[in-house]
VEXLO-189330 format. One record per residue (C-alpha): x, z, y; residue number from 1. Coordinates in steps of 0.1 Angstrom, whole numbers. Example, Ala and Ser with C-alpha at 12.3 -4.5 7.8 and 13.67 -1.06 7.14 Angstrom:
BEGIN
PT       x       z       y   seq
PT     123      78     -45     1
PT     137      71     -11     2
# end
This chain:
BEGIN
PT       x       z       y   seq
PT     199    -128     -88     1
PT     228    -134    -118     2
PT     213    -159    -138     3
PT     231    -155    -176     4
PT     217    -127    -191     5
PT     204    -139    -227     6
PT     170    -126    -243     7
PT     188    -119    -275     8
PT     215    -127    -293     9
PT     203    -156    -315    10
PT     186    -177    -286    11
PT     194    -212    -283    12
PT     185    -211    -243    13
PT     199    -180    -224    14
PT     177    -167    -195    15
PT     174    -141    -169    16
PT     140    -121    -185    17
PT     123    -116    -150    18
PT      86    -110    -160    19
PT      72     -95    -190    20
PT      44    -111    -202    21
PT      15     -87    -231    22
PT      -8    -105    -250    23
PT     -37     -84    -266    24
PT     -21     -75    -304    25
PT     -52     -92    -319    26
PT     -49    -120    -300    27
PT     -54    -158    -317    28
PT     -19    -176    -330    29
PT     -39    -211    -315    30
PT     -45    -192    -285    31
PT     -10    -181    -277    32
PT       4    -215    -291    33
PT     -17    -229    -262    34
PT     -11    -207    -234    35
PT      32    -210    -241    36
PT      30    -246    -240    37
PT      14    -244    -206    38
PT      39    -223    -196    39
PT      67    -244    -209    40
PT      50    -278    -196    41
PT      64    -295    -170    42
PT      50    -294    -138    43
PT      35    -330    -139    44
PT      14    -326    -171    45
PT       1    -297    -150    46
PT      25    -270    -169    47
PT      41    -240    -146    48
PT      79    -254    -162    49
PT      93    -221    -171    50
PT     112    -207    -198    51
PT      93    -184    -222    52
PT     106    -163    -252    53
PT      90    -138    -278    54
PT     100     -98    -282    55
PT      97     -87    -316    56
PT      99     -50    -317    57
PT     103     -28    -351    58
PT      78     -12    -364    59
PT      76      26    -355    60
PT      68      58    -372    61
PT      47      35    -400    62
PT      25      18    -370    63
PT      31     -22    -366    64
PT      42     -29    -327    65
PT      25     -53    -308    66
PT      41     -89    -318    67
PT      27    -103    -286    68
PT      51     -93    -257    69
PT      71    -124    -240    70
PT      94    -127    -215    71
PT      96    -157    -186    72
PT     121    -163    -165    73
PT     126    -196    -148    74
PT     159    -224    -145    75
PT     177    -217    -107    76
PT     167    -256    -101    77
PT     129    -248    -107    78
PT     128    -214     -87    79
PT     143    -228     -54    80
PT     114    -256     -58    81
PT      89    -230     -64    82
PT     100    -212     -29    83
PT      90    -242      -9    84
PT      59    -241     -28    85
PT      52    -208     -20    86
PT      60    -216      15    87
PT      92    -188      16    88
PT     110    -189      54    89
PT     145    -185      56    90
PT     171    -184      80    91
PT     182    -214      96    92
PT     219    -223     109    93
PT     206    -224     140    94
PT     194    -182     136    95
PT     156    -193     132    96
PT     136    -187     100    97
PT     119    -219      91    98
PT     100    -224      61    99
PT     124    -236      31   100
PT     123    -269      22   101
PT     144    -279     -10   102
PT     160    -313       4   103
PT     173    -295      33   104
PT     185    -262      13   105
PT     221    -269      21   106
PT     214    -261      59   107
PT     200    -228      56   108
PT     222    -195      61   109
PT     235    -177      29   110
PT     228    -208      10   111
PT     265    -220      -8   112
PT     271    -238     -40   113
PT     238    -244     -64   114
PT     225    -214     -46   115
PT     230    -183     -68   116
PT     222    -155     -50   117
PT     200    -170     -22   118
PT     168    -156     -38   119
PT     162    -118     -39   120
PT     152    -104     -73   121
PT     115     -98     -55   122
PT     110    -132     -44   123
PT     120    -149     -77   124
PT      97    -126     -95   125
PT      67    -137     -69   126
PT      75    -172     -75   127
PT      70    -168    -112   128
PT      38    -148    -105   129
PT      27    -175     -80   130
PT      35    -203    -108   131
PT      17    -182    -139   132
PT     -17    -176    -111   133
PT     -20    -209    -105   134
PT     -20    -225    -138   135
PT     -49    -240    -142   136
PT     -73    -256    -171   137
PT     -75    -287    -173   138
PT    -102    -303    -196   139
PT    -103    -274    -220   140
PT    -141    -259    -225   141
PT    -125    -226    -241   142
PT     -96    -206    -247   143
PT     -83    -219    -280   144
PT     -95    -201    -307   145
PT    -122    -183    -282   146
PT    -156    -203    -279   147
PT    -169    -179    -257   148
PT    -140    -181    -231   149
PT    -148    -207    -211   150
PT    -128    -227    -193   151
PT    -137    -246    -158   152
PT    -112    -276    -149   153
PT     -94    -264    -117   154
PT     -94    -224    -119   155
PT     -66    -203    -128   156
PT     -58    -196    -168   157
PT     -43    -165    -162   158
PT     -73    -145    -143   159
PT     -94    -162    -171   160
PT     -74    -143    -196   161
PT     -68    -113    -178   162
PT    -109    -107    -164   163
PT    -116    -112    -206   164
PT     -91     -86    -221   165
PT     -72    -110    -240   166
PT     -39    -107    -216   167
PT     -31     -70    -215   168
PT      -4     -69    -184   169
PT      25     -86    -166   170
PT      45     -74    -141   171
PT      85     -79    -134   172
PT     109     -62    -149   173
PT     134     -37    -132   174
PT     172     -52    -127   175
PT     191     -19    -139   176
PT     223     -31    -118   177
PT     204     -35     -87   178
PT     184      -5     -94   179
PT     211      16     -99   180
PT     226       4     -63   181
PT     192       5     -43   182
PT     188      44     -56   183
PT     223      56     -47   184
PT     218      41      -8   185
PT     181      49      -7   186
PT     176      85     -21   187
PT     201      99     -45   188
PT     221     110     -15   189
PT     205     137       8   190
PT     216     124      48   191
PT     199     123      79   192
PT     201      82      84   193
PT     176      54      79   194
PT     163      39      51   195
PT     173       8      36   196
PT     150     -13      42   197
PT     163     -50      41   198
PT     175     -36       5   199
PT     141     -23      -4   200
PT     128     -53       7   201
PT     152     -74     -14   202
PT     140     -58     -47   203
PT     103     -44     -40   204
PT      91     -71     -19   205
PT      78     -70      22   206
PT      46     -52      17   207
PT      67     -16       6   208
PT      92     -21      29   209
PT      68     -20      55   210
PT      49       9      41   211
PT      88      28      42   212
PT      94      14      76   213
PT      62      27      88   214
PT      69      58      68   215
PT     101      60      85   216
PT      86      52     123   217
PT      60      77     119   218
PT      84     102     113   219
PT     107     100     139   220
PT      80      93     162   221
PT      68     127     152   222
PT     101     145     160   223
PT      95     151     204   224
PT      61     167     192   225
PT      78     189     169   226
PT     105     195     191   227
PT      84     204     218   228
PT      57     221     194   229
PT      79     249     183   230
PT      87     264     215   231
PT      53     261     226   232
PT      47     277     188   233
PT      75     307     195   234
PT      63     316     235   235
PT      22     309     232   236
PT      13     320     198   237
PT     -11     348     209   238
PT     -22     329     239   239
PT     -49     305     222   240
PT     -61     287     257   241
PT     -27     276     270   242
PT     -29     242     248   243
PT     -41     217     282   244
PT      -7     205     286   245
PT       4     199     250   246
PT     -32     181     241   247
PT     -18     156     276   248
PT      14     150     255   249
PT      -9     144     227   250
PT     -28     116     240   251
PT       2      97     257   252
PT      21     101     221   253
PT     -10      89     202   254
PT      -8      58     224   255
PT      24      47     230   256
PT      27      55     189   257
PT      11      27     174   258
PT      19      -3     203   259
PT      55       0     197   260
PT      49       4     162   261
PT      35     -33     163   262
PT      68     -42     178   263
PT      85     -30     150   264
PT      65     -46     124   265
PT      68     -77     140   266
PT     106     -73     142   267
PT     106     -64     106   268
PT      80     -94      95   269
PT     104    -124     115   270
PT     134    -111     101   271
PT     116    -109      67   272
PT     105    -145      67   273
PT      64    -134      69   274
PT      55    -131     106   275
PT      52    -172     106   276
PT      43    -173      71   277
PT       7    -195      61   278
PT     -12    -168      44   279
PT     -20    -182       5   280
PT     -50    -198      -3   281
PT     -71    -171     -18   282
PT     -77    -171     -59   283
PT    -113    -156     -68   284
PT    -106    -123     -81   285
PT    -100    -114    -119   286
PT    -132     -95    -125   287
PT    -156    -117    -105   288
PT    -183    -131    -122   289
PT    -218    -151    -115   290
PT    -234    -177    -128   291
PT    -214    -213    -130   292
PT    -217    -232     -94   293
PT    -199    -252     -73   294
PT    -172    -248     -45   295
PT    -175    -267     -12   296
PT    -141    -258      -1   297
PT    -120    -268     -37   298
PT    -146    -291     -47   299
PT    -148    -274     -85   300
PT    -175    -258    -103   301
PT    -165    -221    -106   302
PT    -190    -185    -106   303
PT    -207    -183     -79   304
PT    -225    -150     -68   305
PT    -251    -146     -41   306
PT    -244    -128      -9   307
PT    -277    -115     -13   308
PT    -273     -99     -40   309
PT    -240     -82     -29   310
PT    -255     -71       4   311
PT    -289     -54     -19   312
PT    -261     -37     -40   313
PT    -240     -25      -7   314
PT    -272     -10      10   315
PT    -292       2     -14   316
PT    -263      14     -36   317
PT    -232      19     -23   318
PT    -252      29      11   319
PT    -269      57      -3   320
PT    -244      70     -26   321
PT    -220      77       6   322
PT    -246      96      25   323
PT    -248     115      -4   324
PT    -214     119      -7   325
PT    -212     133      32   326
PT    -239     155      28   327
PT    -224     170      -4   328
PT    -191     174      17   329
PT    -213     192      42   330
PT    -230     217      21   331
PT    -195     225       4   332
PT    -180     232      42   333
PT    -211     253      47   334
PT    -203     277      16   335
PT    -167     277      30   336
PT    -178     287      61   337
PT    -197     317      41   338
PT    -165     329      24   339
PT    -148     331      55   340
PT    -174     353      70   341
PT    -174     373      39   342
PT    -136     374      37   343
PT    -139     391      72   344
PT    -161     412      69   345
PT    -142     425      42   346
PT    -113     430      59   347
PT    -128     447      91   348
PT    -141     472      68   349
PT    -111     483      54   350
PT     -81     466      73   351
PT     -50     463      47   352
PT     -24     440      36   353
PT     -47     430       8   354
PT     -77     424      29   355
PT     -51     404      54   356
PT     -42     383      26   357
PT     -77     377      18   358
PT     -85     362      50   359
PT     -64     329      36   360
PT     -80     326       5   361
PT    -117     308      20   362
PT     -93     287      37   363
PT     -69     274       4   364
PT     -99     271     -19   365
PT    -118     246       6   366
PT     -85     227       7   367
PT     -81     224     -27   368
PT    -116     215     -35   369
PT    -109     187      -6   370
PT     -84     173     -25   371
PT    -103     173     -57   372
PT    -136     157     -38   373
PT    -108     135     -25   374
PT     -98     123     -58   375
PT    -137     123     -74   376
PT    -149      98     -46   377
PT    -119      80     -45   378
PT    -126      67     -84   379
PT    -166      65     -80   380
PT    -161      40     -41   381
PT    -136      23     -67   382
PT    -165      15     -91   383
PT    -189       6     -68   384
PT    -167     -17     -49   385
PT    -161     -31     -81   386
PT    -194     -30     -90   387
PT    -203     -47     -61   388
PT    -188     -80     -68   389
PT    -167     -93     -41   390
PT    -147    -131     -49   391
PT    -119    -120     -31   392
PT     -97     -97     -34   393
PT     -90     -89       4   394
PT    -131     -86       9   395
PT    -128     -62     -21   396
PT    -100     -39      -6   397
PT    -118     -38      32   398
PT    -149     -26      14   399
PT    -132       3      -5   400
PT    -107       9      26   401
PT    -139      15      47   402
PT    -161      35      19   403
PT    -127      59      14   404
PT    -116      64      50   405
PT    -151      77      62   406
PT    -157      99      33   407
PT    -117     111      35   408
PT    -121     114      75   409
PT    -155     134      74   410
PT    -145     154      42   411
PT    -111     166      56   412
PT    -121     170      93   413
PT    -157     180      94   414
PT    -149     216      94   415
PT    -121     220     119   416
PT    -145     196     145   417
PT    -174     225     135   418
PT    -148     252     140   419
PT    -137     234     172   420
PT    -170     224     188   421
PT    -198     247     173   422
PT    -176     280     163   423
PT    -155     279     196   424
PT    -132     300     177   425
PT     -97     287     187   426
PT     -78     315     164   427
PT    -100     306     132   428
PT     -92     266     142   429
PT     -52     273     142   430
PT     -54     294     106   431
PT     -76     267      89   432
PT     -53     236     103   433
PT     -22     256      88   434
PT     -39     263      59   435
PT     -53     225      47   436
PT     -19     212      63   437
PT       3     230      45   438
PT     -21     229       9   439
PT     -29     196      15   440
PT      12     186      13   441
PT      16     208     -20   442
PT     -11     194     -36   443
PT      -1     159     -26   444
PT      38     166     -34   445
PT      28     180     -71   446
PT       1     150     -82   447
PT      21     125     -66   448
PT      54     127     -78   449
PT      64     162     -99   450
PT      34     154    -127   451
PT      37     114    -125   452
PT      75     124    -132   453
PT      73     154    -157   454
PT      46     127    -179   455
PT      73      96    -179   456
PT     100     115    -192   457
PT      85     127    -220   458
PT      70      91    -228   459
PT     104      80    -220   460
PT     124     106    -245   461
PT      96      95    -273   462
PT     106      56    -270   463
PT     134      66    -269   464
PT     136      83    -302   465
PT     117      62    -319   466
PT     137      32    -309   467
PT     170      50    -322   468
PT     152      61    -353   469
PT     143      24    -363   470
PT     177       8    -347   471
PT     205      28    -356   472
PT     231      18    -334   473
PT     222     -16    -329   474
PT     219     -26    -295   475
PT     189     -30    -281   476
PT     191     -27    -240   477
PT     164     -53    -234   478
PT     140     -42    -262   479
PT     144      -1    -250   480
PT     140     -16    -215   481
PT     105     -35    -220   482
PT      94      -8    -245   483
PT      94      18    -216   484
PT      81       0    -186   485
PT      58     -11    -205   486
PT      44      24    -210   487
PT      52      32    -176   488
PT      20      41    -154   489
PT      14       9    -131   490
PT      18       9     -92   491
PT     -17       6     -76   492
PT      -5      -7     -43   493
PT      -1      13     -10   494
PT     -33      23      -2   495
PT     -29      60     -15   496
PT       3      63       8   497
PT     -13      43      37   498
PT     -42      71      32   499
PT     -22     101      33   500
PT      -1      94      64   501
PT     -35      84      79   502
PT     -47     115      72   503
PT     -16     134      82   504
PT     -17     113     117   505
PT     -56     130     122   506
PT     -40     163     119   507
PT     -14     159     146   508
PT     -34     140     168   509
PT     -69     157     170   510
PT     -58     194     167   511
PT     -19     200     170   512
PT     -22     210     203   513
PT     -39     240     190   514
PT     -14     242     159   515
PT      19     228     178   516
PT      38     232     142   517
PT      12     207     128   518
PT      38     185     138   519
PT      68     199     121   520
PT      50     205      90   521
PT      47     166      87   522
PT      80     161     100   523
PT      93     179      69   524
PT      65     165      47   525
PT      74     127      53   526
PT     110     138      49   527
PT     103     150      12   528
PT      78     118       6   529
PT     104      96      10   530
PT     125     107     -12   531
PT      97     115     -37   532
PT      82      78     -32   533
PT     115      63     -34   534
PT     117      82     -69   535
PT      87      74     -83   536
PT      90      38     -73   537
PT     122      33     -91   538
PT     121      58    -121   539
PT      83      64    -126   540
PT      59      30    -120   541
PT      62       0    -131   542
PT      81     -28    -107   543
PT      55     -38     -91   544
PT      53     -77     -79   545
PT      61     -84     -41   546
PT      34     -88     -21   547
PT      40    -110      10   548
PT      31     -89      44   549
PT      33     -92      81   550
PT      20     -62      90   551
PT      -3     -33      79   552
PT     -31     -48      74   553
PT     -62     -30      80   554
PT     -43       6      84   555
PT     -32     -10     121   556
PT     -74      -7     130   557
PT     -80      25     113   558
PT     -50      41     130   559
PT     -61      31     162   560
PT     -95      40     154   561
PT     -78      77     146   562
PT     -62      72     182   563
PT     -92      67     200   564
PT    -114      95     185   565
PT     -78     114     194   566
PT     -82     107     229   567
PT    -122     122     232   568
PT    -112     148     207   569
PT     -78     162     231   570
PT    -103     156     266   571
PT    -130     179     245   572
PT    -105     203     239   573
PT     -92     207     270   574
PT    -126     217     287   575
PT    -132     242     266   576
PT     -98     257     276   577
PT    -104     289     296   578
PT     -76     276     321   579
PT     -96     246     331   580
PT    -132     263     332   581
PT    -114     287     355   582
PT    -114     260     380   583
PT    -154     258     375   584
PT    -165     292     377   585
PT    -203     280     390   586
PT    -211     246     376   587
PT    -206     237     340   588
PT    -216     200     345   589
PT    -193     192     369   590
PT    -167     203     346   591
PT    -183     184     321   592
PT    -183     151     342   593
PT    -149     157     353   594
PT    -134     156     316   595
PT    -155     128     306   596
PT    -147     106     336   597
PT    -109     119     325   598
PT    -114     106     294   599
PT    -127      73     303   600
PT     -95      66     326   601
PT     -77      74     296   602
PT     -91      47     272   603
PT     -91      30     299   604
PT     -54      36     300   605
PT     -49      30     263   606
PT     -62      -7     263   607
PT     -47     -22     296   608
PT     -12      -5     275   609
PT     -23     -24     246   610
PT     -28     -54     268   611
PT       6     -50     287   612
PT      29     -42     257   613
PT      29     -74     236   614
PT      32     -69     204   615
PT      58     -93     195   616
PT      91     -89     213   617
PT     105    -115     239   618
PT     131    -128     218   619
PT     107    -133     188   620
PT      84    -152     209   621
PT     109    -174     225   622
PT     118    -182     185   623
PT      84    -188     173   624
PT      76    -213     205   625
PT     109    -232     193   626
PT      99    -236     157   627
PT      65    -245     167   628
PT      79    -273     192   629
PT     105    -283     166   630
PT      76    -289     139   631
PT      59    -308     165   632
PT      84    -332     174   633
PT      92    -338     137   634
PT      56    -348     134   635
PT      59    -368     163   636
PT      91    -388     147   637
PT      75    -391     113   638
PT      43    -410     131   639
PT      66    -432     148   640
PT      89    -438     114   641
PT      53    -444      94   642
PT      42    -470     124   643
PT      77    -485     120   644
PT      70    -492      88   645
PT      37    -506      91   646
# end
């Protein structure tokens, strides 16, 4: 990070702008007077101590801008002191990452001088986020110049000001230098290498490098199915029953998949800093409400909503309305299932190309109309979730993780497990797998990225025009610069790419062994999403702020959940393979024991490998178990220093 870069040309105090900072336009003079001076204030009259300026911007085509955009940025001094607080870990001289401590900075690697350049971009941005969060009121009642936004001693001013409308936004702001680098390595070139990802990191934070490293894993992962899938694809095509050996590959890949991928992620967390890292104490979230109480754990009065209540909304509610929502998705993949017939009816009839095409159509109108449920539930769990209440933030996304995943699983699968299970039809299972598969990606390709992208550049050419107009040929870098990413759509986390590869993972690993290109087709897929997310993320969202990760996060369970109904799924599917009934030409339950026990050996299988392959490597242990004994015998030596004393 090159500290330097002045806010304009007539400031007294040049500073790096890091964060921008939007006030509502009609917000209070008293109010923002108020809320800089806590920003400015120093950290022992319970101020965050950062530096603060005002963006005045033109008016424009005859409408007044908003006066009330700021940006903050922060003194080097104030930011390395901010990293212990936010508990950061950094490299030791000794190759260990220990948690930065500002009296010892001079002995970590990479730190030299006054220590320019030791913080990422990402991580100075977080610090400033973590500062502005927890500012908190002190013995305010209200928001100056707001009698009706209270104020309770001890909780954040920010979230106050954010859960009432009166702050609009903040989020960092690109660095055009570093952006400019980070695209060229990461997608502006078309090779066949990895991503990466220690840059990503360095300027979008841990949690989307992870998501691209998992990205990236998944992929590669994927490449012996495909390689293997298209022979099989080429030599077997008419030949619908010869899929037993491919479904075994199947449930060996599925497993092995996701232990090593732990591996990985923990590689990628120590190296990061965030395998060790103390997870932050937990802020009530910014649109939780209830009537005023008090806290056992912080020992202030804040709202406090009862559990109750939540639990009545989530089971009489949110309950309901999801049951609903499954047996809509049922009755719509029952009128599919009557197109189909009709399509072939139509085409046994009178067999043409026309009719041939025809057979296809069933099939890409239930995919699209997927999608769209997709989308419609996706925004209706979204406000119940919210309408549900939760305080925190991480109760909040399990809730909506678990409402999306069982609509998205029954909504998208539901029809090939029919088509499997009830249909028997092993040629009408292939067609429709293609067919979602391939729609699915087109769909996901187009909303994703082309229309997100074709929208910002035309909001971009407009600021931009309108900026020029009022200008001239002044320059105005930082002004054009906050003007448009503060237009720009914002990021709303991972969970939408975390969904789709989960989805994309149920495909290969329940039913590729009847469609062996299942694989490729997401080989190629993920190859085009990571170039179209590494796009979007620089050029068509927001920056958004770094979020601190060790892992996935609830994506590990529902993958392995995926894994496991893989397993029964591949062990159903191979005994209703003629090849293996041929073996039981008299007695259907034996056959049927047979490939349950089978199946039982195999889970069986799957969690003594979970249990054998630790999920932190050797030499990551053998690190942690040092730091841990290190920290101990410091302790030790402080007690004995303290009783010295005494």
């Amino acid at each position: 990070m090159q500290l330097g870069l002045s806010v304009s040309d007539s400031d007294v105090s040049s500073f790096t702008p890091l964060v921008v900072l939007e006030l509502a336009d009609d917000t209070k003079a008293e109010a923002i007077t108020w809320l800089l001076n806590r920003i400015r204030d120093k950290q022992k009259n319970g101020g965050a101590e950062l530096l603060v300026d005002q963006l005045l911007f033109p008016a424009q085509d005859g409408q007044k801008s908003n006066p009330n955009v700021f940006v903050v940025g922060s003194t080097l001094q104030r930011l390395l002191k901010g990293a212990e607080d936010v508990g950061l870990f950094k490299e030791f001289q000794d190759g260990i990452m220990r948690g930065f401590t500002y009296a010892n900075r001079e002995s970590f690697k990479d730190f030299y001088g006054d220590g320019e350049g030791f913080l990422s971009d990402a991580e100075c941005q977080y610090i400033i986020k973590h500062e502005l969060d927890t500012l908190r009121a002190k013995n305010e009642e209200h928001v100056p110049g707001y009698p009706k936004v209270k104020l309770y001693p001890g909780k954040s001013v920010v979230r106050r000001l954010q859960s009432k409308g009166v702050l609009v936004q903040y989020f960092p702001l690109h660095n055009k230098e570093d952006l400019k680098r980070l695209s060229f390595s990461w997608y502006k070139k078309i090779k066949l290498s990895f991503q990466p990802l220690d840059d990503i990191r360095h300027y979008f934070g841990e949690g989307l490098a992870l998501y691209f490293g998992f990205l990236e894993y998944f992929t590669f992962a994927l490449v012996p199915m495909a390689l293997i899938g298209i022979p099989y694809y080429l030599f077997d095509w008419e030949d619908y029953d010869k899929y037993v050996l491919f479904a075994v590959f199947n449930l060996v890949w599925s497993t092995v998949f996701l232990e090593v991928w732990k591996r990985c992620s923990a590689t990628f967390a120590y190296g990061w800093g965030t395998l060790s890292r103390k997870k932050a104490f937990e802020e009530p979230r910014a649109g939780f409400h209830g009537a005023l109480g008090f806290n056992p754990i912080t020992g202030r009065e804040e709202p406090v909503y009862p559990s109750s209540k939540r639990q009545l909304r989530i089971y009489l509610v949110s309950v309901p309305f999801v049951l609903l929502c499954l047996y809509l998705s049922f009755y719509v993949m029952m009128v599919y299932f009557d197109m189909e017939n009709w399509a072939i009816s139509v085409y046994n009839e009178n067999p043409n190309f026309g009719t041939g095409i025809l057979l296809f159509v069933p099939s890409i109108i239930y995919a699209v109309v997927i999608e769209i449920m997709n989308l419609l539930y996706r925004y209706a769990a979204e406000f119940l979730t919210n309408w549900e209440n939760h305080r925190l933030e991480s109760s909040f996304q399990n809730h909506l993780v678990l409402k999306v995943l069982v609509f998205n699983f029954v909504n998208c699968f539901a029809s090939l497990f029919y088509i499997a299970f009830v249909m028997q039809d092993m040629v009408l299972l292939r067609q429709s797998l293609a067919t979602l598969l391939i729609t699915s990606q087109i769909l996901n390709q187009v909303m994703e990225a082309f229309l997100p992208y074709w929208l910002q550049r035309r909001r971009n050419k407009k600021v931009h025009k309108r900026m020029r107009r009022v200008m001239g040929d002044k320059e105005l870098p930082l002004l054009e610069q906050v003007q448009l990413e503060t237009e720009m759509n914002t990021y709303l986390g991972t969970f939408d790419d975390y969904l789709e590869q989960f989805l994309l993972f149920g495909y290969v690993s329940l039913f590729s062994c009847v469609y062996p290109l299942a694989a490729v087709l997401v080989v190629l897929n993920n190859i085009t999403e990571v170039y179209s997310d590494a796009f979007k993320m620089c050029h068509v969202f927001k920056r958004p702020f770094s979020e601190p990760a060790a892992n996935i996060g609830v994506w590990q369970l529902a993958f392995e959940t995926m894994s496991i109904i893989a397993v029964v799924t591949n062990c159903a599917l191979i005994g209703l393979s003629s090849q293996v009934k041929a073996y039981f030409p008299e007695s259907e339950t034996q056959m049927i024991l047979i490939v349950v026990a089978i199946e039982h050996v195999l889970l069986a299988f799957k969690f003594i490998l979970a249990f054998v392959i630790p999920d932190v490597p050797k030499d990551i242990q053998v690190k942690l178990a040092k730091l841990e004994f290190d920290s101990l015998e410091a302790l030790k030596k402080r007690k004995i220093l303290e009783a010295a004393e005494t």
